[in-house]
N, C-alpha and C positions, 0 to 999 in steps of 0.2 A: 919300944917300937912305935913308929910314926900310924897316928889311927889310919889317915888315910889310907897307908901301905898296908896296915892288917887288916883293912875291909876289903881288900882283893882276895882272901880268903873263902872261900866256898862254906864255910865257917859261918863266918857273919855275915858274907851273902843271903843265909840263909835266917839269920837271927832277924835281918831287916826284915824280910819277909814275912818272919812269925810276928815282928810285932806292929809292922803297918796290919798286917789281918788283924790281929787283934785288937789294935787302936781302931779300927774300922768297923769289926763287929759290936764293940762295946758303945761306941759312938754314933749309932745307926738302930734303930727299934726295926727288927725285921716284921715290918706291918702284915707281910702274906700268910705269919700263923695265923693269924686272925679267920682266914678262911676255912679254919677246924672248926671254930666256933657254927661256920651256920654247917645243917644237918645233910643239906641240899644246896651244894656251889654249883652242880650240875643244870640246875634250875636258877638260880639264882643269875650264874652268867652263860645259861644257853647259849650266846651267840659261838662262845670260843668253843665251847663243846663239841658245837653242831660243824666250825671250821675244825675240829681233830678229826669229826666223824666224817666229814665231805669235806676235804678242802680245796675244791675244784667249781664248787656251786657259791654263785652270789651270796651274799649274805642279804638277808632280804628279813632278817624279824627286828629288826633293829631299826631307832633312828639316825638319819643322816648326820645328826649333829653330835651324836655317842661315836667312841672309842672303837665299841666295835665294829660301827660302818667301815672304819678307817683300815680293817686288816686283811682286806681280799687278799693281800699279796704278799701276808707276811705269815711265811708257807711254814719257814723252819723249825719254830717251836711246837705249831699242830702236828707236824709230821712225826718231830720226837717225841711229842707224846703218844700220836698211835700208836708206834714201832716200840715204845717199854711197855703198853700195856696199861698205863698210871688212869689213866682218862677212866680204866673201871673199877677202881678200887674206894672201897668205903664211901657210897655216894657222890665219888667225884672227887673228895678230897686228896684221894694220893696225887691228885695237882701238884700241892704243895712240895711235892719230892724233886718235882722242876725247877721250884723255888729254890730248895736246896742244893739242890745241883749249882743253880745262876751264882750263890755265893760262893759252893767252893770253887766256882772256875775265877773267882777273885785273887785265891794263890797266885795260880799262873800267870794271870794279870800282870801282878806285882811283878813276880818276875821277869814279864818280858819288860815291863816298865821299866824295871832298875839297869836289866840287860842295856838296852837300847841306851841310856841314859849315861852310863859308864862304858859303850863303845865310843862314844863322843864327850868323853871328858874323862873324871876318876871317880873311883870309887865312893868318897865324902860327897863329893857334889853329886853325885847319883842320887846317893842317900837321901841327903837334904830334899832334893828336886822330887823323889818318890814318897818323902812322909809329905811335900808340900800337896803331891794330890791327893793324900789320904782324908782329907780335909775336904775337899771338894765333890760336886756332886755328880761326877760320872763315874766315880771311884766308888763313894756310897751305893751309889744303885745298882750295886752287885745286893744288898741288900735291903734297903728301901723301895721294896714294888707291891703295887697290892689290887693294881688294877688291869692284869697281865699285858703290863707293858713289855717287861721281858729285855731293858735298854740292854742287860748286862751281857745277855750272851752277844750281842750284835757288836758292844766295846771290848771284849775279849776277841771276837773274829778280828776286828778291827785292830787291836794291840800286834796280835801275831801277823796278820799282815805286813804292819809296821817293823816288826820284830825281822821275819825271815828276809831273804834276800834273795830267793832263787825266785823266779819268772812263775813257774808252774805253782808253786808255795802261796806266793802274796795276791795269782788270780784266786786261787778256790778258797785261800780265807775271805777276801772282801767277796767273793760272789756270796757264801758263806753268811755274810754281814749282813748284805742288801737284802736277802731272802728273808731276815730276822728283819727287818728295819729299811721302808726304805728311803729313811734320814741316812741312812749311810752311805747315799748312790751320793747325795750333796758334798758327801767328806770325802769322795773320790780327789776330786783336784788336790787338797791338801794332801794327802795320800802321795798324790804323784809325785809334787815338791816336795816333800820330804823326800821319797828315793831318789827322784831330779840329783838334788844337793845330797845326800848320804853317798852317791856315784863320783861323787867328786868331793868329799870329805868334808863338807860345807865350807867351799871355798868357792868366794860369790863369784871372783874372779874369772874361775875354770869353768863355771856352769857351761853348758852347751844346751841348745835346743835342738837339735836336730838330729834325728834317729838314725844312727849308722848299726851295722853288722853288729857290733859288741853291744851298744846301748837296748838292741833288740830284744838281747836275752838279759838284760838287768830287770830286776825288781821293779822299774817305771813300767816299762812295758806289759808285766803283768797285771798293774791297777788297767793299762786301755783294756787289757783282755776282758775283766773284768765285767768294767764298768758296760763294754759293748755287747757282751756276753748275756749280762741280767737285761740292759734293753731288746735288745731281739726274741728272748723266750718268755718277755712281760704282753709285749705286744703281740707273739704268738698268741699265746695261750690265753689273753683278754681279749682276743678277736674268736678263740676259735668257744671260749668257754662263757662266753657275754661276761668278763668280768671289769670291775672300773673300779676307782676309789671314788666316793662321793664329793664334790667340788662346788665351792658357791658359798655364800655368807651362813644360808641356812647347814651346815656343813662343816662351819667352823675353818672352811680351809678358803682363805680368800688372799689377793694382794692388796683388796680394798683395805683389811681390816688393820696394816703395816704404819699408817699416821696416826692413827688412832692410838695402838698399841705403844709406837714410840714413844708418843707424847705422855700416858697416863701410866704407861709400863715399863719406861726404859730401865730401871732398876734392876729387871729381867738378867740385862746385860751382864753387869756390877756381879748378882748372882750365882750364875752358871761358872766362873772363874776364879769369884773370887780376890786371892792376893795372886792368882799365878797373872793376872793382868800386869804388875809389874812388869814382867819379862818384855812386854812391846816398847815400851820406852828405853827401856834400856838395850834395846838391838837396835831401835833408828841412834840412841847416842852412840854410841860404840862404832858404828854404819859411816858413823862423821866424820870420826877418825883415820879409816881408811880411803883411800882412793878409789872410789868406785867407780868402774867404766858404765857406758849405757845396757851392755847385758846383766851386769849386778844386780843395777836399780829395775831393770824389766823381773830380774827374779823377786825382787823385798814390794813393787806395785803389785805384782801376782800373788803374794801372799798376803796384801791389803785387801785386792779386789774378791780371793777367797772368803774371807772373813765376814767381810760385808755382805757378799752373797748368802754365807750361811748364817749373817743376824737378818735379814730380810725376810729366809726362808721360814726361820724363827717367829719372826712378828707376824708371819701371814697365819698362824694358826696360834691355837689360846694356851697349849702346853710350853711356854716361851723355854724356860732351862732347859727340859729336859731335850727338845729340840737344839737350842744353841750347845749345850753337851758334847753333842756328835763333832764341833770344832775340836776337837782336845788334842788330834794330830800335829794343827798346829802352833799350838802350846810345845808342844817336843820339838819342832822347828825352829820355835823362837829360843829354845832351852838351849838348843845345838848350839845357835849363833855366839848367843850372849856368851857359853863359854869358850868360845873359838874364838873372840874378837877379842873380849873383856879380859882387865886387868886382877888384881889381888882383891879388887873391891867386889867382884863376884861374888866371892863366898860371902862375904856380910848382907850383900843383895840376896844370897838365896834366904841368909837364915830368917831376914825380916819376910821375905811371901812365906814362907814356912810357918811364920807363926800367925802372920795373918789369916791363914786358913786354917791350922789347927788350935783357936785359942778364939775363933769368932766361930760362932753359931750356925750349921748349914742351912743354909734356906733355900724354896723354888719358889715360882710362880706359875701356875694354872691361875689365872683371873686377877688371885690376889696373894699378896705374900704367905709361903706357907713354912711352920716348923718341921723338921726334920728330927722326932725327938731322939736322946739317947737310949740306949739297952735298959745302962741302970738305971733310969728313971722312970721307967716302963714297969713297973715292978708288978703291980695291980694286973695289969693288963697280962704279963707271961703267968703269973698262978692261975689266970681266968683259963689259960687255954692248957697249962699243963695239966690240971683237973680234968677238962675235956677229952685228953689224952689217956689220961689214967682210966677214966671211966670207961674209954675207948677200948683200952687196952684188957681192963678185965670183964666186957661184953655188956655193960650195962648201956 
């Protein structure tokens, strides 16, 4: 039997999935047990605490230039932690179970990843295309977090948005997103081209811009709900509750800091992607080959001037990947094209980003380049914290 044709099996659909997770857990040091180790996370990261226990009052014990200033609005993960209860258990630690949780919503990931991936193509190139993010670091960061960034859940809202197609579905996961993150209000526009182009089977040709009866209730429509939805109850409830995110150099969040940043940190870029950077050259060549009218080329400038907004957004603050991350929508934009246009040389184009990203080293950049270690290399570090467990466990 042809692999390709037996990967459309619910079978091996589901094989890829066990083993992108597990290539991904194994290649990923989940940093956040580490928060077993101290006796008091409670105290140690107050500010998040004190956002599970009020999450409607400024944050105000923090500095402007810290993490925590940065989360007046990033409602969703305090909320879930009031509503399970974890915030009181063993001095704060049953945090951690959040942690847990963020990785296995990485399953589902995958699969809407592969889903979406193989509605626009087949099932091998799906493949291919979902072990090449397994490599990458918006995929890791289902389990690389340790400073409750929490990227993961807001890219899982963000996947299934991508993923469903009804109107009401793709508003309340991206409202969903932004509430977790709101890096995820910037990955709106890409959001929308993507269901733009999936309403017309990414056929640059067909695009339409203009909102009629039917397009109303497609999936585009639901990212403006969205996106206009989280502005009006931001602005409510920071007028009604004095809330703001801190802003300004001292603050870390400037457009001053974006020449700078380019100049001594554009590597950032390179980073955050990876080999799936491939895919953009190989959609403007392919783009050459066919005849594009002036709406085509206004949809492939739109998904430029995306990108560039979300590397600027990037450079104005010092977390550069994990910010440019929140692009990954359109990475599966560019995925669509390349194999809607592109010839037989596709599949060799996938396998090489493929191994670029899983056979090179995941790195980010806060400041300066950072490692990403492996599970199994970690070895030292999981006995430090399953001891602490054990001892946990029988009351010592």
């Amino acid at each position: 039997m042809n692999f390709s044709v037996s990967l459309t099996k619910r079978s091996n659909h589901c094989l890829v999935l066990v083993l992108v997770f597990i290539f991904v857990a194994l290649s990923t040091y989940p940093k956040y047990l580490e928060i077993l180790l101290d006796p008091h996370p409670d105290i140690t990261h107050k500010y998040f605490f004190d956002k599970i226990n009020t999450p409607l009052e400024p944050t105000v014990a923090v500095g402007k230039e810290t993490h925590g200033s940065k989360i007046t609005f990033r409602m969703l993960v305090p909320l879930l932690a009031k509503v399970t209860g974890v915030v009181s258990m063993n001095q704060g630690r049953g945090i951690v179970l959040l942690y847990i949780f963020q990785s296995l919503l990485l399953l589902p990931f995958i699969w809407a990843l592969w889903s979406i991936a193989k509605r626009h193509s087949n099932a091998l190139l799906a493949s291919i295309f979902t072990f090449a993010c397994a490599g990458v670091y918006f995929v890791k960061a289902f389990f690389w977090d340790y400073d409750f960034w929490f990227d993961g859940y807001a890219f899982f809202f963000m996947i299934m948005g991508l993923w469903t197609r009804s109107r009401m579905g793709v508003g309340i996961f991206l409202s969903l997103a932004c509430w977790t993150d709101e890096r995820a209000v910037i990955a709106l526009p890409g959001i929308f081209l993507f269901h733009l182009l999936q309403e017309h089977d990414f056929d640059l040709g067909k695009v339409s811009w203009g909102i009629n009866s039917k397009q109303w209730q497609a999936g585009s429509s639901g990212v403006l709900l969205a996106g206009g939805g989280y502005a009006l109850v931001r602005l409510a409830i920071g007028a009604y509750f004095n809330l703001s995110t801190p802003t300004g150099p001292e603050a870390g969040v400037d457009w001053g800091m974006i020449p700078y940043q380019l100049q001594h940190r554009s590597v950032g870029i390179l980073l955050a992607f990876e080999g799936l950077w491939l895919l953009w050259p190989l959609t403007f060549y392919y783009a050459k080959r066919i005849a594009l009218e002036k709406a085509s080329m206004l949809i492939l400038v739109s998904i430029i001037s995306t990108l560039i907004l979300q590397i600027l957004v990037s450079y104005s603050v010092y977390d550069i990947t994990r910010s440019l991350s929140y692009a990954f929508p359109l990475f599966i934009i560019m995925y669509a094209l390349v194999v809607r246009y592109g010839g037989k040389e596709v599949k060799i184009a996938l396998w090489i980003m493929a191994a670029c990203t899983l056979f090179v080293p995941t790195k980010f950049l806060i400041f300066f380049v950072r490692d990403i270690p492996l599970t199994i290399q970690s070895i030292p570090e999981l006995k430090q914290i399953a001891k602490v467990i054990l001892l946990s466990v029988n009351g010592y």
